[in-house]
C-alpha positions, 0 to 999 in steps of 0.5 A: 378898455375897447367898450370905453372907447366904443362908448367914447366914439359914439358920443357927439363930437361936443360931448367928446370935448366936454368929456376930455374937459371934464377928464382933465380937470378931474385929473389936474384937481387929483394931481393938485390936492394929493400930489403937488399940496402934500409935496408942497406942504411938506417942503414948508415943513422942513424949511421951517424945521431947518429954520427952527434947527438952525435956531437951535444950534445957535442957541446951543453955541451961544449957551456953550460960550456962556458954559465955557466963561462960567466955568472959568469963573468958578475955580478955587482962586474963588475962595480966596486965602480961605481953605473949602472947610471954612469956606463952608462952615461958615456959609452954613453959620451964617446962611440960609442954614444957619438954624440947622447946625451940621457936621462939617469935616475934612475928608480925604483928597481936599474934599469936605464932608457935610451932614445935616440929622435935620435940615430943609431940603430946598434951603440945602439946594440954595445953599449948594447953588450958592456955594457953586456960584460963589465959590466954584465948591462943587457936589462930589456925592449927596445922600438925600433921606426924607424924613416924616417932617414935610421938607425935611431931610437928612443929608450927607454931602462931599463938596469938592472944588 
């Protein structure tokens, strides 16, 4: 330390300011683009993550109200003066399935019970979604084997309401 400032005192006076100037700026560039930008970028990055967050949340409570009213739609009131075991048999009969004929049945605790030896997988997810939306008929259980046929499974569903 004591040869840098016996080097310092023996530049001209104007040399001396240049180096302090020079020093400065250094030092104000250095504190400037490692300090104050990264602490300043950071800043905007949690501002937007809070705004983003915040977003969220009110999506989520918007979706939460929307859960909340469908799920007070879809009750057993839904299948009217029919019972859940004609309810479905006849959307099997006359829906999208209505080509794959399945075992319909009642089964313990007003739930029913379903199975297809052969039937197309998406078209038993359609039908499941219909029966959901329509009806309020929920699945209960689902046995799902694929068969060597492309699309084809074999299934057994319990449906509860």
């Amino acid at each position: 330390m004591k040869a840098l400032k016996d080097w310092f005192e023996h530049l001209s006076v104007r040399e001396q300011w240049i180096t302090l100037g020079g020093g400065s700026a250094t030092l104000l560039v250095i504190l400037y683009f490692f300090i104050w930008t990264p602490f300043a970028n950071k800043i905007v990055e949690l501002q937007q993550d809070s705004q983003d967050n915040h977003e969220l949340a009110v999506w989520m409570e918007t979706a939460e109200k929307q859960l909340a009213a469908t799920k007070g739609k879809a009750t057993k009131a839904s299948l009217g003066n029919q019972s859940m075991l004609t309810v479905v048999d006849n959307s099997i009969k006359q829906g999208i399935l209505k080509n794959f004929p399945g075992q319909v049945s009642q089964s313990q605790d007003k739930k029913v019970q379903v199975k297809f030896a052969k039937v197309p997988f998406d078209n038993t997810i359609t039908w499941l979604i219909t029966l959901w939306k329509d009806y309020g008929i929920q699945v209960d259980s689902m046995t799902i084997t694929p068969l060597a046929e492309k699309g084809m499974v074999q299934a057994t569903l319990t449906l509860k309401s």
